[in-house]
C-alpha positions as CSV (number, residue, x, y, z in Angstrom):
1,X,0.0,0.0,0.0
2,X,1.1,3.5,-1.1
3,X,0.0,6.6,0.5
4,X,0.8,10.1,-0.9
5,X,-0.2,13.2,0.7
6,X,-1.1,16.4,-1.7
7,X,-3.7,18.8,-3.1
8,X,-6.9,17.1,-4.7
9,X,-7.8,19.9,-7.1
10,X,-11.6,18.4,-8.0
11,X,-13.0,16.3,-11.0
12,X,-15.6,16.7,-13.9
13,X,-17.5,14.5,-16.1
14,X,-17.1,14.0,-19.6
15,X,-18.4,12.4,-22.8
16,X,-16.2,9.0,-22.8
17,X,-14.8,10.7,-26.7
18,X,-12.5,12.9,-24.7
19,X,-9.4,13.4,-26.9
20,X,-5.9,14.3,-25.5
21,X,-6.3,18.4,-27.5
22,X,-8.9,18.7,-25.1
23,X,-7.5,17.5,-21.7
24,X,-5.6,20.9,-21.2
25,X,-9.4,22.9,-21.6
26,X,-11.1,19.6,-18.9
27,X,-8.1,20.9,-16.4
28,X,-8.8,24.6,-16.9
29,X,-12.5,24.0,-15.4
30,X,-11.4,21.9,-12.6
31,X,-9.4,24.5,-11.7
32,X,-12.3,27.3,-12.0
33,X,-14.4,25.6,-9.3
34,X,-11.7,26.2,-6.9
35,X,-12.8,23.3,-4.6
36,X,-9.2,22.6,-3.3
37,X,-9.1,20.1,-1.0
38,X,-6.0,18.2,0.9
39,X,-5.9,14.8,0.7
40,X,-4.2,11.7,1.2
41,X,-4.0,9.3,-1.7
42,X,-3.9,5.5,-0.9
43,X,-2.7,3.0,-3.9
44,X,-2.7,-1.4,-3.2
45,X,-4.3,-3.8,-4.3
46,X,-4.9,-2.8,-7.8
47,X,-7.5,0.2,-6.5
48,X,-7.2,4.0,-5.7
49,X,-8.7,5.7,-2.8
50,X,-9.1,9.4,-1.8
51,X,-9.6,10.2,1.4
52,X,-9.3,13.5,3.3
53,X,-6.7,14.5,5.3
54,X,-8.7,16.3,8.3
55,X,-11.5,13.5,8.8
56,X,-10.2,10.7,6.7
57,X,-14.0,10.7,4.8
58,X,-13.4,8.7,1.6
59,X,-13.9,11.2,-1.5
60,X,-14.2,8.5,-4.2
61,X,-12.5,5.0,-4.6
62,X,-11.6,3.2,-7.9
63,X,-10.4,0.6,-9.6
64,X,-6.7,1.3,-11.2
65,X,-8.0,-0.7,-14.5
66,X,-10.3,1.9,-15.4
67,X,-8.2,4.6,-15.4
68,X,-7.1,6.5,-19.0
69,X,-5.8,9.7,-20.4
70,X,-3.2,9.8,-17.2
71,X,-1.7,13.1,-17.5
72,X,2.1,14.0,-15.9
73,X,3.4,17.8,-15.8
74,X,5.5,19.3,-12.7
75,X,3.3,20.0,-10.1
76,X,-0.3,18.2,-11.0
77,X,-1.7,14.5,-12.3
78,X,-3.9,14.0,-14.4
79,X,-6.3,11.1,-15.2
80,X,-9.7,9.4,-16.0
81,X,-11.8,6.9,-14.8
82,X,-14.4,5.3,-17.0
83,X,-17.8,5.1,-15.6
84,X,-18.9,1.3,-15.8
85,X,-22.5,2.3,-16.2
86,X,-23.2,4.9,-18.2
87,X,-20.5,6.2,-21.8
88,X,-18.9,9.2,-19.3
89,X,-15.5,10.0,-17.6
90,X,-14.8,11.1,-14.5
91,X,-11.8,13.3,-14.3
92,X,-9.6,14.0,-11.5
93,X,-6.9,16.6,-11.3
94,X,-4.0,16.4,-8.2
95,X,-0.9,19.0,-7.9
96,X,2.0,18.6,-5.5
97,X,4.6,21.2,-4.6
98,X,7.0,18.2,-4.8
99,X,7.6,17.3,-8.2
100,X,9.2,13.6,-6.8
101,X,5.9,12.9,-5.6
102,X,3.9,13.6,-8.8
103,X,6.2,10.7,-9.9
104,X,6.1,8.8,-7.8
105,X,2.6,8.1,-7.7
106,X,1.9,8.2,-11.4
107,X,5.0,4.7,-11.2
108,X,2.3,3.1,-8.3
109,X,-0.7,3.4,-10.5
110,X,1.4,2.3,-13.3
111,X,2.6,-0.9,-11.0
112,X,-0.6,-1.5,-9.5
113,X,-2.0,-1.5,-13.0
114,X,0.5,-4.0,-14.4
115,X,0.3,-6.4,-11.4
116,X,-3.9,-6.5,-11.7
117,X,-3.6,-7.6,-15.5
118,X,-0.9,-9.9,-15.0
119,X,-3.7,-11.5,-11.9
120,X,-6.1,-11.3,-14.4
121,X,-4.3,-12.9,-17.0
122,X,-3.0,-15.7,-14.6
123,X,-7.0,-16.4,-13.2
124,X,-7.5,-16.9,-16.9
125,X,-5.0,-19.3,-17.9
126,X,-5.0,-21.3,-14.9
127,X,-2.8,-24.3,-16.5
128,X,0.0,-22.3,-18.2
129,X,2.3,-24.7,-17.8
130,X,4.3,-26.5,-21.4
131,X,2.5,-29.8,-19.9
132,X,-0.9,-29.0,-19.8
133,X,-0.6,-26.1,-22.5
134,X,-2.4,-26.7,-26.0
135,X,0.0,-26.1,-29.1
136,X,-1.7,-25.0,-32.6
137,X,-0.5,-24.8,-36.0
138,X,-1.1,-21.9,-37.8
139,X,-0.5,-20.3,-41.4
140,X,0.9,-17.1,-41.1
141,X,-0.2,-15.2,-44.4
142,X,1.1,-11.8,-43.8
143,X,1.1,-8.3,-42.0
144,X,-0.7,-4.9,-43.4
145,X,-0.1,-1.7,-41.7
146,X,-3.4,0.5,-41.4
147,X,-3.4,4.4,-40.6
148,X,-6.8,4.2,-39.3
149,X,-7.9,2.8,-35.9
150,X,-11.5,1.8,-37.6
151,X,-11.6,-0.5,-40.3
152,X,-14.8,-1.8,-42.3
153,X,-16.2,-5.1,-41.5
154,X,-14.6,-6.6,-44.4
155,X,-10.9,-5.7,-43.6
156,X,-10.1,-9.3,-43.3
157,X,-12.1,-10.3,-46.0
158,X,-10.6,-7.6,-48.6
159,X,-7.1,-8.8,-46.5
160,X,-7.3,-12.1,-47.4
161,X,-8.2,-11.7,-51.3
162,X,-5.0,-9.5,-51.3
163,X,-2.6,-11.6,-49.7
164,X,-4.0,-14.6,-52.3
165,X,-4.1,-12.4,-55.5
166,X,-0.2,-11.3,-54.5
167,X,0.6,-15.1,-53.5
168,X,-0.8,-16.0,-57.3
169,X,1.3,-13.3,-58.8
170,X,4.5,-14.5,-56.7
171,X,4.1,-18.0,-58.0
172,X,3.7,-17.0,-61.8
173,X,6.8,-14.8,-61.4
174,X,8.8,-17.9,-59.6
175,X,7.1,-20.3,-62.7
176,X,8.4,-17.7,-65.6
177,X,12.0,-17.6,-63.7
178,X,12.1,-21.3,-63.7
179,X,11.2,-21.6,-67.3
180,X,13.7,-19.1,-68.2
181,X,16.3,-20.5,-66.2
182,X,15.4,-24.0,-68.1
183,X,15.3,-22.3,-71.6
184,X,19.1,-20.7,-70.6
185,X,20.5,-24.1,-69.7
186,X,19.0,-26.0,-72.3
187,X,20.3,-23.3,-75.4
188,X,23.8,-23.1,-73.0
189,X,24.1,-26.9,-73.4
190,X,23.3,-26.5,-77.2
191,X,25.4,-24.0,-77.9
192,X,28.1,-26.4,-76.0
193,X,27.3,-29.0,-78.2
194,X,27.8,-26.9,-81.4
195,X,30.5,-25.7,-80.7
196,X,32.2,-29.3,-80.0
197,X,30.7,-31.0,-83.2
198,X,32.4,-27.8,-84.7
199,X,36.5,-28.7,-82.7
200,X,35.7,-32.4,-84.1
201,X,34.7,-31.6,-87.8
202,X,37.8,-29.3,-87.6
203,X,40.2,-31.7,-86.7
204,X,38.8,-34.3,-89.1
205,X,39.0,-31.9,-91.6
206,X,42.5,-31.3,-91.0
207,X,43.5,-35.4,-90.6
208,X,42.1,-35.6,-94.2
209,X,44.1,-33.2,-95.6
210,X,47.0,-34.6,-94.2
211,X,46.5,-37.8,-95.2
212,X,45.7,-36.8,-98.7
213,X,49.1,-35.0,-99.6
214,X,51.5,-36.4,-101.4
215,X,54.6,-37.5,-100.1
216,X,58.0,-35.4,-100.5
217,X,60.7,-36.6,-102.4
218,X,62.7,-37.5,-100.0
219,X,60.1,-40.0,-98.6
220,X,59.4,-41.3,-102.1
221,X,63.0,-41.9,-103.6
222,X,63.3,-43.6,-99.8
223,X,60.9,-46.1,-100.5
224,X,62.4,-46.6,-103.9
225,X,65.9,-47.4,-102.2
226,X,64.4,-49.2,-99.1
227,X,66.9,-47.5,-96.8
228,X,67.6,-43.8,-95.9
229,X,71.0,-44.2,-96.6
230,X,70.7,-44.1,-100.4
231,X,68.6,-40.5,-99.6
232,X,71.7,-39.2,-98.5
């Protein structure tokens, strides 16, 4: 349990649309009421509570889950809590003369915050454990980035007749690279073999005419004689 001890400035209620451009007018009108009050701030167990200082009379109590828009400057915090009944936010504004314990609180909410989800989480999935855990296989078909936080009901639809139409256009490409490749190879290897029947043509070519020229005289009046000595 955290307890912090500083000003509790007021609230105000506001459509749940609130947008952070509009946060700085929400603190002006706290402000404006000038219903300053001192207070001490208690944080555990995942829940806030306000209490005052002088007769310890709770001001409001909530859980840390439902708080948004949290809002740090120097001297004041900021933050919402969304109303579980109704499409509203309730607004509270604190300031501190000490900027450590602006800080400081906004990390408690923050750790108090954290811890509840991870309970939450664990009350869920009981049997996390490898040995009891359920595996699945999946096909992961791709990623698309969106610069809109609404999307049409047929994103995934549309999504999926993308991904297939580029899948069908990757696998043509892959087909007309392997055919090429093929058609390279196979006019390579002929080219190879022309190119060889062309050496061995050659060199017949040239054994014939070899063979085909007469002898010198030398050679001749040798085989006349029988012996080179009667050449020379």
């Amino acid at each position: 349990m955290y307890t912090y001890h500083l000003s509790y400035v007021g609230q105000a209620t506001v459509d749940s649309i609130l947008s952070t451009p509009m946060i700085p007018w929400v603190i002006a009108q706290i402000r404006r009421a000038d219903n300053t009050k001192q207070v001490a701030v208690r944080i555990g167990n995942g829940s806030l509570d306000i209490r005052k200082e002088d007769d310890n009379v709770s001001l409001s109590t909530h859980p840390l889950h439902l708080v948004s828009r949290l809002t740090v400057q120097t001297n004041s915090i900021f933050y919402c809590v969304k109303d579980q009944n109704q499409p509203l936010l309730v607004c509270h504004l604190f300031e501190s003369s000490d900027p450590h314990i602006i800080l400081d609180m906004m990390t408690s909410m923050k750790e108090q915050s954290s811890k509840m989800s991870l309970r939450t989480t664990t009350a869920l999935c009981p049997d996390i454990s490898p040995s009891s855990s359920h595996f699945f296989e999946v096909l992961y078909i791709g990623r698309i980035k969106v610069s809109q936080k609404k999307v049409p009901e047929t994103f995934t639809d549309d999504a999926l007749k993308k991904f297939r139409s580029l899948e069908k256009t990757r696998q043509e490409e892959r087909k007309n690279s392997a055919e090429l490749q093929s058609k390279i190879v196979a006019e390579e290897s002929a080219l190879d073999a022309t190119s060889k029947n062309s050496l061995i043509r050659g060199s017949s070519e040239v054994l014939k005419s070899t063979s085909s020229d007469p002898p010198p005289p030398e050679l001749r009046t040798r085989r006349r004689s029988g012996s080179l000595g009667s050449v020379l």
